[in-house]
TORLUMNU-598231 format. One line per field, with one value per residue (C-alpha): residue in three letters; y, x, z; chain. Coordinates in steps of 0.05 Angstrom, whole numbers. Example, Ala and Ser with C-alpha at 12.3 -4.5 7.8 and 13.67 -1.06 7.14 Angstrom:
<nodes>
r = ala, ser
v = -90, -21
u = 246, 273
w = 156, 143
c = A, A
</nodes>
This chain:
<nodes>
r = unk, unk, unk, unk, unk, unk, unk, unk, unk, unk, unk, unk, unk, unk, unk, unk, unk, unk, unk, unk, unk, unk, unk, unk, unk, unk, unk, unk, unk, unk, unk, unk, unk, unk, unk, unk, unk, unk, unk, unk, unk, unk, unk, unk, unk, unk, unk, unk, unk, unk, unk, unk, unk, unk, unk, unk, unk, unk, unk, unk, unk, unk, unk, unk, unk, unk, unk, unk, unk, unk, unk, unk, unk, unk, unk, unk, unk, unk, unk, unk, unk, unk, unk, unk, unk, unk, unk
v = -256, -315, -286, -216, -229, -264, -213, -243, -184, -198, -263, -228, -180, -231, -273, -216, -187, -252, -263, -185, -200, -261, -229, -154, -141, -179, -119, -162, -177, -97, -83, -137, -116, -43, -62, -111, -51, 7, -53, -60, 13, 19, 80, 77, 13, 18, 81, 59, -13, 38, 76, 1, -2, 57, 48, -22, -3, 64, 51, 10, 11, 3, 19, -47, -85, -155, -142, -212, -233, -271, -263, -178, -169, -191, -137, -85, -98, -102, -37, -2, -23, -1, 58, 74, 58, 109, 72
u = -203, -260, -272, -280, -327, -367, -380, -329, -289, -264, -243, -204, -174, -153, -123, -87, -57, -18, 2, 31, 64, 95, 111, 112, 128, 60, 25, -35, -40, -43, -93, -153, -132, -151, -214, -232, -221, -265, -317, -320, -321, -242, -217, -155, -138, -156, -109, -53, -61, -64, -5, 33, 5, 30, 98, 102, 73, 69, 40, -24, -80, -140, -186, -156, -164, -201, -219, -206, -257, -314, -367, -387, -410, -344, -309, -368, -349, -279, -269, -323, -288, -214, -247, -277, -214, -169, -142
w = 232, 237, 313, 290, 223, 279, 323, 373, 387, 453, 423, 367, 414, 460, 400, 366, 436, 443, 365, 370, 431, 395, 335, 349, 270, 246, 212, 205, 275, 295, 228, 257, 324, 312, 284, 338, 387, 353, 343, 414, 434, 460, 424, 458, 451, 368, 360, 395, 347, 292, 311, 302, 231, 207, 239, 211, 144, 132, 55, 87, 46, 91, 27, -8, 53, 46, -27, -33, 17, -25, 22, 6, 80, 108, 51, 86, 161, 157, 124, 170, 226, 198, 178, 256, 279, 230, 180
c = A, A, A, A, A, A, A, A, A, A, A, A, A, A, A, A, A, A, A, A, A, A, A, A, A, A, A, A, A, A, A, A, A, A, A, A, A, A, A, A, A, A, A, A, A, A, A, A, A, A, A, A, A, A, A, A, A, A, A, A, A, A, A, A, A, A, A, A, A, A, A, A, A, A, A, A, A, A, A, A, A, A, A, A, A, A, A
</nodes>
């Protein structure tokens, strides 16, 4: 997550590949994964990590997404980029 609210979205992608290949049932992994892709302009990649979301939880709830997150720009960018991505 720190990679991606950075800008770092190679770095996310990279990160979240190998903790999905780890732990293929990680929802989280494939949710930050999608929006690393879209962010980085890799439709393909995003849908198919969207396609894993759904499966894993089909009840995801992209518009509740990081409405903990203090910081309102982080809130802004996540759900643009889950948004972009399909979710």
């Amino acid at each position: 997550m720190a990679y991606f609210l950075a800008g770092r979205t190679a770095d996310a992608a990279r990160v979240l590949e190998q903790s999905a290949a780890r732990d293929p049932g990680f929802v989280f992994a494939y949710v930050i994964l999608a929006a690393a892709y879209s962010e980085a302009g890799r439709p393909e990649d995003a849908a198919r990590a969207v396609a894993a979301v759904r499966k894993l939880d089909p009840f995801f709830d992209a518009g509740s997404y990081g409405s903990l997150f203090r910081n309102p720009d982080h809130q802004a960018k996540i759900a643009s980029a889950l948004r972009k991505a399909g979710l």
